[in-house]
N, C-alpha and C positions, 0 to 999 in steps of 0.2 A: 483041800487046802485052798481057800480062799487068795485073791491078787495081796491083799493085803499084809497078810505072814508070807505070802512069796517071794516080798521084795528087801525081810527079813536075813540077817544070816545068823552065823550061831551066835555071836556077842549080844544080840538082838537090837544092833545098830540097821539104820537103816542104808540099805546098797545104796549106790549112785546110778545114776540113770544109764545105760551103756548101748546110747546112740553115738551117733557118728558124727557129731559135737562136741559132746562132752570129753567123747576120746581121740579127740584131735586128729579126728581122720575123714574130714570134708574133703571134695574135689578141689585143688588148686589149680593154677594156670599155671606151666612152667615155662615158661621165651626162651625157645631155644635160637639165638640169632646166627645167623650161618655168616660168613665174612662177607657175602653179596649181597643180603639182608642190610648189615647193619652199614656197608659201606653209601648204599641207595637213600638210608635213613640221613645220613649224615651229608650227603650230597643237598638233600631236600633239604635239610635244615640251612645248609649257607646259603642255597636260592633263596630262601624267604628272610632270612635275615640280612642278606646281601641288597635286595631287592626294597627293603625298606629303607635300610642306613646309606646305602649309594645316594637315592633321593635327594635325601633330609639333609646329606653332607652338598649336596650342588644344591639345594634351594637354602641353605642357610650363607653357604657362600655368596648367593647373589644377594641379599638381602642388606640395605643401607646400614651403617649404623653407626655415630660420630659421637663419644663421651668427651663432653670437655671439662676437664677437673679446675675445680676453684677456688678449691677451700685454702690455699697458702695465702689467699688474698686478702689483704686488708679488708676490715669490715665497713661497708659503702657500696656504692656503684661502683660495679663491676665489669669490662668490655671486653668478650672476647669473640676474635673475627676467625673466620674458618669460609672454605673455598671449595663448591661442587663444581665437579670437573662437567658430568653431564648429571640431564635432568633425571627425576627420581619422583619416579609416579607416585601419588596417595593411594592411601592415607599413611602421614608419620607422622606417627606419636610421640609427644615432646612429655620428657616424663625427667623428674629429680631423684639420684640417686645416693644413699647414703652405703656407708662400710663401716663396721665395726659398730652399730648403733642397735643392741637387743631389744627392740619390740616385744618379743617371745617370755621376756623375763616377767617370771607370776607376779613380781609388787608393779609392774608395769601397765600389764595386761588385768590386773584385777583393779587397779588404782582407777577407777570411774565408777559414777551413777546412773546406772541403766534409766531407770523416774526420773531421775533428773535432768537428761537430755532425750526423756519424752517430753518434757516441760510441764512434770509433775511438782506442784511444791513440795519440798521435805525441809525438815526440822535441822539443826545444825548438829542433833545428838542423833540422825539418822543416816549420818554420814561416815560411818565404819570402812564400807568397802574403797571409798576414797583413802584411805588410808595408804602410805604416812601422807602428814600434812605438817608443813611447817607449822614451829611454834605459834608466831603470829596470827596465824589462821584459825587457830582454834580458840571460842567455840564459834568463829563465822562462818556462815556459808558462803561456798563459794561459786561461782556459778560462771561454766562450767567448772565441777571440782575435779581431783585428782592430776596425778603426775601426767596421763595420755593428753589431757587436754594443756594443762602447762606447757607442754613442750611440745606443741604445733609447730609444723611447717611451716617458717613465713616467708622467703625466697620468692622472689618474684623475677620473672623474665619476659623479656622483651624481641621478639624476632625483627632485625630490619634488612634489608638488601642494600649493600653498593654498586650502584650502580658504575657504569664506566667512567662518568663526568665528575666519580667522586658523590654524587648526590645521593643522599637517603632516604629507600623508601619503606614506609613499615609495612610488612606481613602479622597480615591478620590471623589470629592463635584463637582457634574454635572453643572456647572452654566450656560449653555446654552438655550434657548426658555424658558426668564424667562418672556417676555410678548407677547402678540401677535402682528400677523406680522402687522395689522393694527395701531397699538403705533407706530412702528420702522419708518413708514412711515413720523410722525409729527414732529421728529426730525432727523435733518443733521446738521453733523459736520460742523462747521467754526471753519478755521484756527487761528483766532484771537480769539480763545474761551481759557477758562483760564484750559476748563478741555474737555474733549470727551460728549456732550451732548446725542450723538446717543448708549451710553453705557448701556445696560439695566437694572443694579441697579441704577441708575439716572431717567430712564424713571420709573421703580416702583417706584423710592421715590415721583416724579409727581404727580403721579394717587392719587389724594386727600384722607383720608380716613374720613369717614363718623360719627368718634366718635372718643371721644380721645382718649380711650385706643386700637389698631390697633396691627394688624401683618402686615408682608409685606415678602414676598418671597426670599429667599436668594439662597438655591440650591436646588436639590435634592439628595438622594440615589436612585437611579432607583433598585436598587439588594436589599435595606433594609440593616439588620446589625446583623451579627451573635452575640451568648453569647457573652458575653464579660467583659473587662473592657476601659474604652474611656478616652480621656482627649479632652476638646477643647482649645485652644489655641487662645485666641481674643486677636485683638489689639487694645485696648481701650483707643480710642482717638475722640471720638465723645462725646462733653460738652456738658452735657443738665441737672442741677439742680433738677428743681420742680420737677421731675416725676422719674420713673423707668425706667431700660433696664433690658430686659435677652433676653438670645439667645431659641428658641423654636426644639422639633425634634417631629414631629406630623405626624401620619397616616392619611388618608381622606378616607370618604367611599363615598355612593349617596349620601346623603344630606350632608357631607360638613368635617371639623373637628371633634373633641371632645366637642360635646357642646349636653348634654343631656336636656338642659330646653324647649327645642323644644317636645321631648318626655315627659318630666313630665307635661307640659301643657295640650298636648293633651289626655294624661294619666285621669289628674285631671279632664275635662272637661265632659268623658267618666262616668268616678267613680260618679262626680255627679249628672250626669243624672241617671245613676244605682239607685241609694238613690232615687232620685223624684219619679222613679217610682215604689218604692217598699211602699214610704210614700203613696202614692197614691192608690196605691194597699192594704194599710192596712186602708187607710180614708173608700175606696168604699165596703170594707169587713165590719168594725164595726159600719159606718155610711151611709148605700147606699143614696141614693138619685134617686129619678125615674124622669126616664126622658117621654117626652109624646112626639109623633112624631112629625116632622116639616108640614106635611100635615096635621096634626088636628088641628095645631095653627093656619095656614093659613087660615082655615075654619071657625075659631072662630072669625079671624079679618073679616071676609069676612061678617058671622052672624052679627056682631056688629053696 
């Protein structure tokens, strides 16, 4: 009888193949954790999670960070004064910030001409993705078109120092290499543009942000900012209702701004695994439980 009628039965359906695959009886790994085992695991895990979040929660605390909100303000120049106690090393980053303002939202995010703020011509019937467009608009082009570009950031601020005498000195606000040189590349000026698209607070107002409530980079202090007392100076003339403005002055370390929930997370994750294994460690003291080895079970299934 040939392999081939072998693997025949009487229906003359063909068998299954009856490896140790097919019949679900591979080697597995069984983790058998003993209560010292996993008590040691869980020890590790709060040293390294403790170890990172302790950090993150003292360098976020030391980190500057002064939001002055504006938006109940009449619309105009703007003056608000604020007071460093001590000085406060650079670089701080002077950045505006909005709340409740969706970027993220698709007719927002898709409402631009990518050609178009390469300072490619197009036609005014190749203007789809700009969409919507006010009536009036249509069929003109519009340059730069869509809603992202309409509703640019135009907020302008002023750093000065008061001095003790009462006298005003300006601090100079670095606005230079506010994005990288790869941004500057995707937009070029056209002369029939209604404003400078290749300007680099136009190219940051761009760069979508990812939640409503956002920062976005304005200058920096490269020198930072002796004691003092300050006044900033905004020209408040960017309408926007539903939400909030303030102007922000923030230190950055490794991991980023002032934002400690990164640290008390991993803080908190640390601390409960401490507990498990202290619960644990009081279960296996008042209540043991014996464990009997994995080679004498085997032995018993094997007896069976």
């Amino acid at each position: 009888m040939t392999s081939e009628f072998q693997e025949l039965i009487d229906d003359g359906k063909p068998m299954r193949k009856r490896d140790m695959f097919t019949q679900q009886q591979m080697p597995g790994l069984n983790v058998r954790l003993s209560p010292l085992k996993l008590i040691a695991f869980l020890l590790i895990v709060f040293l390294i999670f403790c170890g990172i979040g302790v950090p993150i929660i003292l360098v976020s605390n030391s980190l500057y960070e002064n939001v002055i909100p504006y938006h109940k303000e009449a619309v105009g120049p703007v003056s608000k004064t604020f007071r460093i106690s001590t000085a406060i090393p650079g670089p701080i980053y002077v950045m505006y910030q909005l709340e409740n303002f969706y970027q993220n939202h698709r007719r927002f995010v898709n409402s631009r001409s990518f050609d178009q703020l390469r300072g490619r011509e197009i036609s005014a019937y190749d203007l789809e993705e700009c969409d919507p467009r006010p009536v009036e608009q249509r069929p003109a082009v519009q340059n730069p078109c869509g809603i992202a570009a309409s509703m640019r950031f135009t907020d302008t601020y002023l750093l000065n120092r008061i001095n003790d005498d009462s006298t005003i000195e300006p601090v100079t606000l670095d606005r230079t290499n506010l994005v990288w040189k790869s941004d500057k590349t995707l937009y070029k000026t056209d002369p029939n543009a209604r404003f400078d698209v290749s300007d680099e607070d136009f190219i940051v107002w761009m760069k979508t942000a990812a939640l409503p409530n956002f920062r976005k980079l304005y200058a920096r202090l490269p020198n930072g900012l002796p004691a003092g007392n300050y006044s900033v100076e905004i020209d408040h003339n960017y309408i926007f209702t539903k939400g909030s403005k303030s102007v922000v002055f923030s230190q950055h370390s490794w991991f980023g701004g002032k934002n400690m929930m990164m640290g008390i997370l991993f803080a908190a994750v640390g601390c409960l695994c401490f507990v498990l294994a202290i619960a644990i460690a009081l279960k296996a003291c008042i209540c043991p439980r014996r464990f009997t080895l994995q080679s004498y079970q085997e032995l018993m299934k094997k007896l069976k």
